[in-house]
MOPAC internal coordinates of N, CA, C and O (Angstrom, degrees):
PM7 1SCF
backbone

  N    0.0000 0     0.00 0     0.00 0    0    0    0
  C    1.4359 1     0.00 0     0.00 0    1    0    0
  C    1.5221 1   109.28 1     0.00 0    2    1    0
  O    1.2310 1   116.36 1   -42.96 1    3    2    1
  N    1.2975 1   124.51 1   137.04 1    3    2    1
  C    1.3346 1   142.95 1   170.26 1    5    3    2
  C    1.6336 1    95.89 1   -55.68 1    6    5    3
  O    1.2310 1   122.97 1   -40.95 1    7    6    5
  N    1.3555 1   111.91 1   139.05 1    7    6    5
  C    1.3634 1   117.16 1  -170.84 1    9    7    6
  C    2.2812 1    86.99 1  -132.73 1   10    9    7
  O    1.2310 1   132.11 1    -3.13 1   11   10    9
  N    1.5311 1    94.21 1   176.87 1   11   10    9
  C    1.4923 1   105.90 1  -161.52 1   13   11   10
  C    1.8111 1    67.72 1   -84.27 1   14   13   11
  O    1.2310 1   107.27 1   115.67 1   15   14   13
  N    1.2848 1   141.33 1   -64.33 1   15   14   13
  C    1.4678 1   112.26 1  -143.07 1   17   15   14
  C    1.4064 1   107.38 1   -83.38 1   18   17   15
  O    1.2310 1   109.78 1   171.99 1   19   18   17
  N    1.9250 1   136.78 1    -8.01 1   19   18   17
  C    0.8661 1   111.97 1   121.89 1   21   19   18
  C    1.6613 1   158.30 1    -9.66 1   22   21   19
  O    1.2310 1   130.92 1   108.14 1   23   22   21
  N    1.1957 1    96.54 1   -71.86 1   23   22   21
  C    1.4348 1   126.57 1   161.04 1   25   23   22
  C    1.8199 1   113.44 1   -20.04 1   26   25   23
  O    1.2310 1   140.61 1   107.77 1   27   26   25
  N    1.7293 1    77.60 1   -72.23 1   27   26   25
  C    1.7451 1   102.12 1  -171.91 1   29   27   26
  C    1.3892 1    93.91 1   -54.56 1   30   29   27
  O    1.2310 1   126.99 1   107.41 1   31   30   29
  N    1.2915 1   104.15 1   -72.59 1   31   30   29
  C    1.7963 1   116.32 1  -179.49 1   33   31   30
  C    1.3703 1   114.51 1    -6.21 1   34   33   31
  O    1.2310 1   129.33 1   101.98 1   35   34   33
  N    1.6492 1    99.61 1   -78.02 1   35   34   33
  C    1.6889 1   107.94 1   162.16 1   37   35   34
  C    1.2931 1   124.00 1     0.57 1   38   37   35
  O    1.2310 1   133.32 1    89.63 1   39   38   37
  N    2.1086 1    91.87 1   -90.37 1   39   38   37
  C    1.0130 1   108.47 1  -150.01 1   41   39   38
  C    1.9980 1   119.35 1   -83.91 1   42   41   39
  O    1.2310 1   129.83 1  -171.26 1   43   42   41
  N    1.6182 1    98.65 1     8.74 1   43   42   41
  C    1.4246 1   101.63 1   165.15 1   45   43   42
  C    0.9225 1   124.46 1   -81.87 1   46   45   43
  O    1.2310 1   118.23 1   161.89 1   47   46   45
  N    1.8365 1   120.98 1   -18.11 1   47   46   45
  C    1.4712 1   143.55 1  -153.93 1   49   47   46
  C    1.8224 1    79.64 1   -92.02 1   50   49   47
  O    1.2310 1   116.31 1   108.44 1   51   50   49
  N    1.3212 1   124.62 1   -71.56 1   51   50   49
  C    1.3131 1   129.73 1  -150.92 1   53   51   50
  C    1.8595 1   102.04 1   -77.88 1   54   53   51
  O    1.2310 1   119.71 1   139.59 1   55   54   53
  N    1.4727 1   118.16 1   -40.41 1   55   54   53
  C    1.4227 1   121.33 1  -177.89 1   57   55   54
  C    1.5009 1   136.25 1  -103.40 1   58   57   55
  O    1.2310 1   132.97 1   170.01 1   59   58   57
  N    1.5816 1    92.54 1    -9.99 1   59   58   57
  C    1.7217 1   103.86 1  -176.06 1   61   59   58
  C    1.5192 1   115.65 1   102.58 1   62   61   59
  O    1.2310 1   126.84 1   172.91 1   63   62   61
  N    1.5750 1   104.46 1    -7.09 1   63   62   61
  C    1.3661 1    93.60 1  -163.25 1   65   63   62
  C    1.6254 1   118.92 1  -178.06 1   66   65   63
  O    1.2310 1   111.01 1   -45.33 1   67   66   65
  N    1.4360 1   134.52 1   134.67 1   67   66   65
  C    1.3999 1   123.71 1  -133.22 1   69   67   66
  C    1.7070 1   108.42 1   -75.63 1   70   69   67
  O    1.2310 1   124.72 1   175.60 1   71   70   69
  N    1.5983 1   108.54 1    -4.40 1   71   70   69
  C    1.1241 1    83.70 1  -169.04 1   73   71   70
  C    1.9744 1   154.56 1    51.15 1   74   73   71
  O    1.2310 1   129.02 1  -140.85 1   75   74   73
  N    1.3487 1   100.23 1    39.15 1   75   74   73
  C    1.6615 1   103.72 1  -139.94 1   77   75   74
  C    1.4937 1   106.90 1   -99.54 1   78   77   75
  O    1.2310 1   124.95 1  -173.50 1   79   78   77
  N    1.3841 1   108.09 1     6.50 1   79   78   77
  C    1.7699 1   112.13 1   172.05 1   81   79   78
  C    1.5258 1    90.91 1  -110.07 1   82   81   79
  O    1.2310 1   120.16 1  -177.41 1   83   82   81
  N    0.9169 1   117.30 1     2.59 1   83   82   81
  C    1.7287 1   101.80 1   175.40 1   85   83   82
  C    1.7871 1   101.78 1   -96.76 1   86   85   83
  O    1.2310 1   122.79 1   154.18 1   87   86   85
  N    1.3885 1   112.27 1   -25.82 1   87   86   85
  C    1.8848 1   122.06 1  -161.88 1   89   87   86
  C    1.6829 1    62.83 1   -83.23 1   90   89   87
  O    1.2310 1   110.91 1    95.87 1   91   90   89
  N    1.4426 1   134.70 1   -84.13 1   91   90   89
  C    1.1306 1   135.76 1  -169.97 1   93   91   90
  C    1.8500 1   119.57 1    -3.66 1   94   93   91
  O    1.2310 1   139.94 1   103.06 1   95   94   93
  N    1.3457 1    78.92 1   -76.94 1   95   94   93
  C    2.1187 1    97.74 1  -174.09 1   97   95   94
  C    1.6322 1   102.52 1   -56.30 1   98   97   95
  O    1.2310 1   121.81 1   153.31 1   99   98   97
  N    1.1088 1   114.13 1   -26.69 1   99   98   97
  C    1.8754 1   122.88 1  -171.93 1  101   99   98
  C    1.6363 1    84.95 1   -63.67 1  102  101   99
  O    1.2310 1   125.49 1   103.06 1  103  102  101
  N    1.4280 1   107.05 1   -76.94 1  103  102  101
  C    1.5000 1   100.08 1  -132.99 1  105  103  102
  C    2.3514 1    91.29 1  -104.15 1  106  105  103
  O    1.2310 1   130.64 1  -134.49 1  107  106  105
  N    0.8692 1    97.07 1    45.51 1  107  106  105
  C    1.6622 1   112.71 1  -173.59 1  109  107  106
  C    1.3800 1   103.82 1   -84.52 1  110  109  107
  O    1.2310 1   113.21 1  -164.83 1  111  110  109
  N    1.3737 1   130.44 1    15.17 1  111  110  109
  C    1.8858 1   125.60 1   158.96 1  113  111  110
  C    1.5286 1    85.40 1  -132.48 1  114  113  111
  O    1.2310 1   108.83 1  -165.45 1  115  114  113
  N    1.0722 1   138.51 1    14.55 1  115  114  113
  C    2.2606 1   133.63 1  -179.26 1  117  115  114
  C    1.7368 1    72.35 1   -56.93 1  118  117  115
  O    1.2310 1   121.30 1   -38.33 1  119  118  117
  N    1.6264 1   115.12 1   141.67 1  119  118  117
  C    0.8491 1   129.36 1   168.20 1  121  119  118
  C    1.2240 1   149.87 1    77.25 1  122  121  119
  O    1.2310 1   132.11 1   149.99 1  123  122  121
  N    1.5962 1    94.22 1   -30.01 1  123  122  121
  C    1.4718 1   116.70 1  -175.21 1  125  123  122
  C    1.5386 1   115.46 1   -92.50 1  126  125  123
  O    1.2310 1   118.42 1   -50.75 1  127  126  125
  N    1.4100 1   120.61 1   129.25 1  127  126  125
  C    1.9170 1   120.69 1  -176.56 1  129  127  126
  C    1.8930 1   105.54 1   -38.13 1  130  129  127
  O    1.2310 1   131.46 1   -57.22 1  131  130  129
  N    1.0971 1    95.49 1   122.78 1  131  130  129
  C    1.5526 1   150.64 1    62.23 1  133  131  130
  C    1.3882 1   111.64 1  -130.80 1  134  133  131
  O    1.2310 1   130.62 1   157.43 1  135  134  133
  N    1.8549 1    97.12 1   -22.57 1  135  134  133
  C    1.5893 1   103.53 1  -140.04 1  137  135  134
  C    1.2429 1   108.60 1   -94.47 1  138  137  135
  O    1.2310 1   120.18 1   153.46 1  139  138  137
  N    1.5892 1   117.27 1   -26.54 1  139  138  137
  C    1.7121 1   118.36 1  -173.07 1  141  139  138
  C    1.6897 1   102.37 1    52.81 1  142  141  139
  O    1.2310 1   120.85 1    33.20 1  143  142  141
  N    1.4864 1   115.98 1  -146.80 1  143  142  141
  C    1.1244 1   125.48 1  -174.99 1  145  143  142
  C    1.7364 1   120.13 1   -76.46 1  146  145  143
  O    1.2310 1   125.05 1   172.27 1  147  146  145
  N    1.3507 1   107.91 1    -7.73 1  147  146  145
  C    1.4637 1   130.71 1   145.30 1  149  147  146
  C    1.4497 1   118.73 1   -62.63 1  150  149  147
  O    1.2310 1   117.82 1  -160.66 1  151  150  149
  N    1.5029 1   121.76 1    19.34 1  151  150  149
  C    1.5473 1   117.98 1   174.17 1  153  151  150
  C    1.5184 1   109.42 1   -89.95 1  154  153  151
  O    1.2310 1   120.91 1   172.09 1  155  154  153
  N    1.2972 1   115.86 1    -7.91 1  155  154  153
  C    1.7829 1   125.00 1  -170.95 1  157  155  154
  C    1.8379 1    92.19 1   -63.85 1  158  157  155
  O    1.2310 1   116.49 1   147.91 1  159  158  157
  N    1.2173 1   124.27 1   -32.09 1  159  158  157
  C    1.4271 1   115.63 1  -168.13 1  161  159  158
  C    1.6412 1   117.30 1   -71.67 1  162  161  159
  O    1.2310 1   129.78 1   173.82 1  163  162  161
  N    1.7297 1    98.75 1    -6.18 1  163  162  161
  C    1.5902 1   103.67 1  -162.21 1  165  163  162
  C    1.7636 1   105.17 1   -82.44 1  166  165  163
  O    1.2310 1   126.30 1   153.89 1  167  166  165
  N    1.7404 1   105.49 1   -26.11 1  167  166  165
  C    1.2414 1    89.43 1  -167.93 1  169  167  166
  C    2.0327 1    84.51 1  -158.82 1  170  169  167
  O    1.2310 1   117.13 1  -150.25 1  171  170  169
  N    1.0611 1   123.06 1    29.75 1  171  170  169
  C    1.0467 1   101.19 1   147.44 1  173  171  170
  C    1.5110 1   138.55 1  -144.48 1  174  173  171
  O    1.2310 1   136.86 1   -78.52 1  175  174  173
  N    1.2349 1    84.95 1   101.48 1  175  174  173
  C    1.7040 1   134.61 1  -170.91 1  177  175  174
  C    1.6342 1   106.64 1  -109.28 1  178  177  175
  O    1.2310 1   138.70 1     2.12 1  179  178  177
  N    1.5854 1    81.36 1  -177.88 1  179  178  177
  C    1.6259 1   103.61 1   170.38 1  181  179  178
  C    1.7503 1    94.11 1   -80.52 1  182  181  179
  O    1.2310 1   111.71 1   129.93 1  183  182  181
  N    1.2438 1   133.22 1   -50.07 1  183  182  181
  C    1.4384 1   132.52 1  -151.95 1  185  183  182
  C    1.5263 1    98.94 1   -71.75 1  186  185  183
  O    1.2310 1   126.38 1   148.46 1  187  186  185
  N    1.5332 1   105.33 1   -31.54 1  187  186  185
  C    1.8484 1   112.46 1   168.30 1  189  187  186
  C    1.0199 1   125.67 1   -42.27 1  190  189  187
  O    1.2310 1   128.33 1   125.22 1  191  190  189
  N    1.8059 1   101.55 1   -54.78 1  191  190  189
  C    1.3433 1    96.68 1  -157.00 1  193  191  190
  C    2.1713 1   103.80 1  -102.10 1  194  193  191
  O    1.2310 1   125.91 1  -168.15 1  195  194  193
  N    1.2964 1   106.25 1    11.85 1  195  194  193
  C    1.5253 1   115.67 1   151.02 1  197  195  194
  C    1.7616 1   107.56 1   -85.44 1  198  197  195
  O    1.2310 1   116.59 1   141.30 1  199  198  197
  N    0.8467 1   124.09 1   -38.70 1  199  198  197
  C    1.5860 1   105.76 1   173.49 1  201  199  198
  C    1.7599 1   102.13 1   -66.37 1  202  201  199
  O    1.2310 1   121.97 1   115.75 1  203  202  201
  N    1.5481 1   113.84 1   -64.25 1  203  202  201
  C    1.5999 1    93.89 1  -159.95 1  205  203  202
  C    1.9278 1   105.38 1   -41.87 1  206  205  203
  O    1.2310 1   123.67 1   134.62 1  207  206  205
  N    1.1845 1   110.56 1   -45.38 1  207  206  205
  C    1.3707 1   120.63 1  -161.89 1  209  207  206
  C    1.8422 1    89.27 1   -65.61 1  210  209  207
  O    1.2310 1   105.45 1   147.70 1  211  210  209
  N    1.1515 1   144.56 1   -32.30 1  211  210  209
  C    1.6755 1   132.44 1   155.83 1  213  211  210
  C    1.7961 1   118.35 1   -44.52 1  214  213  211
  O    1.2310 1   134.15 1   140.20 1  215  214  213
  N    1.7067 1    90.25 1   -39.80 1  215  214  213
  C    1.6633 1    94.06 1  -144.85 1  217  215  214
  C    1.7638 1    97.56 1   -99.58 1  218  217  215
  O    1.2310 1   114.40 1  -178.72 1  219  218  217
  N    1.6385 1   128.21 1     1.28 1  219  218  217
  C    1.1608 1   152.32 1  -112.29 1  221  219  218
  C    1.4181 1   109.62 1  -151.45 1  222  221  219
  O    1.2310 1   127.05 1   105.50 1  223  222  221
  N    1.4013 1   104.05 1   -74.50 1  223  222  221
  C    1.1841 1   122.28 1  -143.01 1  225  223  222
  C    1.8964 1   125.98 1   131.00 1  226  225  223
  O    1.2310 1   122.36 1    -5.39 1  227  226  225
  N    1.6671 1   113.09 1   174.61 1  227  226  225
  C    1.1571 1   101.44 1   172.53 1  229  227  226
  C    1.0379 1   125.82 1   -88.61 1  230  229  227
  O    1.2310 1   124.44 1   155.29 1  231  230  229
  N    1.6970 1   109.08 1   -24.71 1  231  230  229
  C    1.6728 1   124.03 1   174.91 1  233  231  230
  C    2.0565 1   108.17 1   -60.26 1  234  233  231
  O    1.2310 1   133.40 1   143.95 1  235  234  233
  N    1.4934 1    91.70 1   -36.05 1  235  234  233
  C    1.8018 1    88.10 1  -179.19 1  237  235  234
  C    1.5348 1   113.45 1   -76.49 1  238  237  235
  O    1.2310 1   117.00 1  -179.55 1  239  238  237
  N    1.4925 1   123.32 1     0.45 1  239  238  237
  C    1.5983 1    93.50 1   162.29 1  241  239  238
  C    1.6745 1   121.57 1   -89.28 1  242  241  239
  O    1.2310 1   126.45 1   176.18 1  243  242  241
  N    2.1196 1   105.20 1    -3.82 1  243  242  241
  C    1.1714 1   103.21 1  -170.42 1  245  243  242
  C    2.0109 1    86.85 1   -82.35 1  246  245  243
  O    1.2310 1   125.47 1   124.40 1  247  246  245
  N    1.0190 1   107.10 1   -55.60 1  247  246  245
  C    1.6541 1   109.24 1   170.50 1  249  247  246
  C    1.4628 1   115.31 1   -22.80 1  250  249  247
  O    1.2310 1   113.15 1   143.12 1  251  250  249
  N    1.3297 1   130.56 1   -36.88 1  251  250  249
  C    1.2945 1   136.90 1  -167.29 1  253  251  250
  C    1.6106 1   102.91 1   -88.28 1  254  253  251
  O    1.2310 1   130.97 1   129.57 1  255  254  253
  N    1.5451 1    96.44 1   -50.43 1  255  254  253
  C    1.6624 1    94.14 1  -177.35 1  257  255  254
  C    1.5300 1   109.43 1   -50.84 1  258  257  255
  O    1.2310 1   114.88 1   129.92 1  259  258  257
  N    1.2169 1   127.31 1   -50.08 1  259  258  257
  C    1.4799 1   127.89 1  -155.45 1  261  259  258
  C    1.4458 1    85.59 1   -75.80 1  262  261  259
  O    1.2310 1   113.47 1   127.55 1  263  262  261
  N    1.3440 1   129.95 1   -52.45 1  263  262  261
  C    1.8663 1   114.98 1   174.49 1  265  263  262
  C    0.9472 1   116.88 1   -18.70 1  266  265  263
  O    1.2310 1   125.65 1   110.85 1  267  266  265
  N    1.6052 1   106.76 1   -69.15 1  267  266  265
  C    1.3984 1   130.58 1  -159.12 1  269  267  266
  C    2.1818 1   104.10 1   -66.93 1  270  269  267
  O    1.2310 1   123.21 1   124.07 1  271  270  269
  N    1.2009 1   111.45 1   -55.93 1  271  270  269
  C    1.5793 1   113.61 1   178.01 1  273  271  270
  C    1.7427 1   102.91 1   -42.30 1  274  273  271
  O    1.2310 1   123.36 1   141.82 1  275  274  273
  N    1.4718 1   111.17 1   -38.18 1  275  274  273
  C    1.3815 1   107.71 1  -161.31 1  277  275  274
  C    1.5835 1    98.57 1   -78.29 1  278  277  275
  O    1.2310 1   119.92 1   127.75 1  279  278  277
  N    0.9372 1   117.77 1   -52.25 1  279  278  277
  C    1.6401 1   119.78 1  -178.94 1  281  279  278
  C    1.5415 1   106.69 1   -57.51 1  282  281  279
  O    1.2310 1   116.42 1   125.64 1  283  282  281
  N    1.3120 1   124.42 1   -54.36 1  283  282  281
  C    1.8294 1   135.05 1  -170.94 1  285  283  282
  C    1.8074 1    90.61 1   -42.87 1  286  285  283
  O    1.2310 1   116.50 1   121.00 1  287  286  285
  N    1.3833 1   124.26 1   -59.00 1  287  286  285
  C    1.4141 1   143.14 1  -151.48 1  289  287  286
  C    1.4533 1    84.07 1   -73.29 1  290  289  287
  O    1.2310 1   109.87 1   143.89 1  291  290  289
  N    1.4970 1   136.62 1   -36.11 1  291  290  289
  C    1.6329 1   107.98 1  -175.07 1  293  291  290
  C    1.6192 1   109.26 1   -95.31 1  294  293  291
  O    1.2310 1   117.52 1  -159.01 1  295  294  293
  N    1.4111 1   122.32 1    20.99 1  295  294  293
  C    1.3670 1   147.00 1  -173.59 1  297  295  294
  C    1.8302 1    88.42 1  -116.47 1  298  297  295
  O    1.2310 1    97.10 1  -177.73 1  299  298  297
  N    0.8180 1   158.26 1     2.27 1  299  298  297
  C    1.2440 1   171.71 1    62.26 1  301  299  298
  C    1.7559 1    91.35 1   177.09 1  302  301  299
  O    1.2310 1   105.18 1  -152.57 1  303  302  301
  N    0.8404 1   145.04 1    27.43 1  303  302  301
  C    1.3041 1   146.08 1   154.66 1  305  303  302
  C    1.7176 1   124.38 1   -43.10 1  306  305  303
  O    1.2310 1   127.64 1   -50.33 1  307  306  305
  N    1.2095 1   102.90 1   129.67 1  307  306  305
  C    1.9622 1    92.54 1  -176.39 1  309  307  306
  C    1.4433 1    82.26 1  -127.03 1  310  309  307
  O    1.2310 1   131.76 1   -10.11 1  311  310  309
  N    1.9836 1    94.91 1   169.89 1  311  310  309
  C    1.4386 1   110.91 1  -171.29 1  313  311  310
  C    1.4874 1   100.02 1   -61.55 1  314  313  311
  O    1.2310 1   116.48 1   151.66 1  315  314  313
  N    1.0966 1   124.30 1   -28.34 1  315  314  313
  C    1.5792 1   114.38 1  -167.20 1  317  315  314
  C    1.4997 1   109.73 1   -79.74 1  318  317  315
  O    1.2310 1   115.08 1  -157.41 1  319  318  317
  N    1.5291 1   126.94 1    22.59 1  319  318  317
  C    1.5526 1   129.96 1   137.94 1  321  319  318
  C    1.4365 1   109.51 1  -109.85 1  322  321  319
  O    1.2310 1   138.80 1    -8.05 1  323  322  321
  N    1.4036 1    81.16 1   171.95 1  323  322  321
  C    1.2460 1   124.87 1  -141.20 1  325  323  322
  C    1.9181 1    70.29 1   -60.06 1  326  325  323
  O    1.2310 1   130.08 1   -16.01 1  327  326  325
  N    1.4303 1    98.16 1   163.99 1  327  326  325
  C    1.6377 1   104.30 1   156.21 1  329  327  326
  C    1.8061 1   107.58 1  -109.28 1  330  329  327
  O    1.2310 1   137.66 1   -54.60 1  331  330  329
  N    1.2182 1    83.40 1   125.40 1  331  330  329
  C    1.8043 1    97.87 1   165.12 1  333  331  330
  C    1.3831 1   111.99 1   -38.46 1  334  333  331
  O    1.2310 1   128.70 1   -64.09 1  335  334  333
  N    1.6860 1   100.85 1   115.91 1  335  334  333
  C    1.5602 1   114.87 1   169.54 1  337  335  334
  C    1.6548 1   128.81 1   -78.57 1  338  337  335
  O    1.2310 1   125.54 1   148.90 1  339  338  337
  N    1.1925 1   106.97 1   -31.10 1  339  338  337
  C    1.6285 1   117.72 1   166.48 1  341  339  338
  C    2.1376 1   101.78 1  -179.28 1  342  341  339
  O    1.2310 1   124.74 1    -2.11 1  343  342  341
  N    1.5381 1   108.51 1   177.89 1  343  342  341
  C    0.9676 1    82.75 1  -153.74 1  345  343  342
  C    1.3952 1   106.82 1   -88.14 1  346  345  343
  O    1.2310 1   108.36 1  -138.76 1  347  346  345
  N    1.3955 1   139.37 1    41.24 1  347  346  345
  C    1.1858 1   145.09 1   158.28 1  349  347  346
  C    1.7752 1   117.89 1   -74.79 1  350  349  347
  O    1.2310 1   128.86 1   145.41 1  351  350  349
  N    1.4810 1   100.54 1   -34.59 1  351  350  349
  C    1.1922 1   114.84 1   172.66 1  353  351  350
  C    1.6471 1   129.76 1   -93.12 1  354  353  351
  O    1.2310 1   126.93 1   160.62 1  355  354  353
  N    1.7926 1   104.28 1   -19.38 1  355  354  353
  C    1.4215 1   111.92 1   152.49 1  357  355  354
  C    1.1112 1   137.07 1   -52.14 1  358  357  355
  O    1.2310 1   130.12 1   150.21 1  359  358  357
  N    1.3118 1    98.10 1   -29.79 1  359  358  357
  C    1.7342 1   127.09 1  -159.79 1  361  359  358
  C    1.8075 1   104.04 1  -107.53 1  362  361  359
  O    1.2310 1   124.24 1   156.60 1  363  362  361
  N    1.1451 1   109.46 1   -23.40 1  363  362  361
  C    1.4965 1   116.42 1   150.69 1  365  363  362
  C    1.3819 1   143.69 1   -84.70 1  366  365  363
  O    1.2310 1   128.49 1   171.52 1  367  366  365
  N    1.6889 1   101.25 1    -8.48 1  367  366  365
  C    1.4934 1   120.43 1   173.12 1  369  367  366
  C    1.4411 1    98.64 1   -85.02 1  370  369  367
  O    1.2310 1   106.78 1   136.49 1  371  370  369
  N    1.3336 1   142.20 1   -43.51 1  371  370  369
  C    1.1111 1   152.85 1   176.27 1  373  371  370
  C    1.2928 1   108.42 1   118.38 1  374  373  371
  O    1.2310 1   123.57 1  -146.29 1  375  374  373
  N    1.6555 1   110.76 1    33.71 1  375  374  373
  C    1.8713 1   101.32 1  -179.14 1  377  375  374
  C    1.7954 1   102.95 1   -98.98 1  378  377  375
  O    1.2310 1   114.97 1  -144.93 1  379  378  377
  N    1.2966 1   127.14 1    35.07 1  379  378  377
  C    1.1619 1   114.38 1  -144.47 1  381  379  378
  C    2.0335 1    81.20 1  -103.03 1  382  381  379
  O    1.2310 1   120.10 1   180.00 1  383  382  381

């Protein structure tokens, strides 16, 4: 499982820098009722990673995407699907 200092790890290698309220805002219900480890459906999407990049910056929706690819891929997802449009459609791909 992708972990937050993972995450950071990542995203210093690919951006310069840990980025760690954005790994934060991603995975901010991991655990917590309803969703437990079923919280990936709340916000990582396409509609996700346009809010972090609102709430962020422009560099944090590319930051979010690579979150989000890394987590989708242990949901067994490959690039050759579709990418999750929001989580109506996460949850209809069957990554929920």
């Amino acid at each position: 499982m992708s972990t937050f200092e993972a995450h950071c790890q990542e995203s210093i290698l690919r951006f310069g820098q840990a980025f760690e309220a954005v790994h934060r805002w991603l995975d901010e219900f991991a655990g917590k009722p309803p969703y437990g480890m079923r919280h990936r459906r709340v916000r990582h999407h396409k509609a996700g990673m346009g809010e972090a990049k609102a709430l962020f910056g422009d560099i944090a929706g590319e930051v979010a995407r690579h979150h989000i690819i890394s987590d989708l891929k242990e949901e067994g997802w490959t690039e050759n699907d579709p990418f999750p449009r929001d989580e109506q459609h996460y949850v209809k791909m069957g990554l929920f």
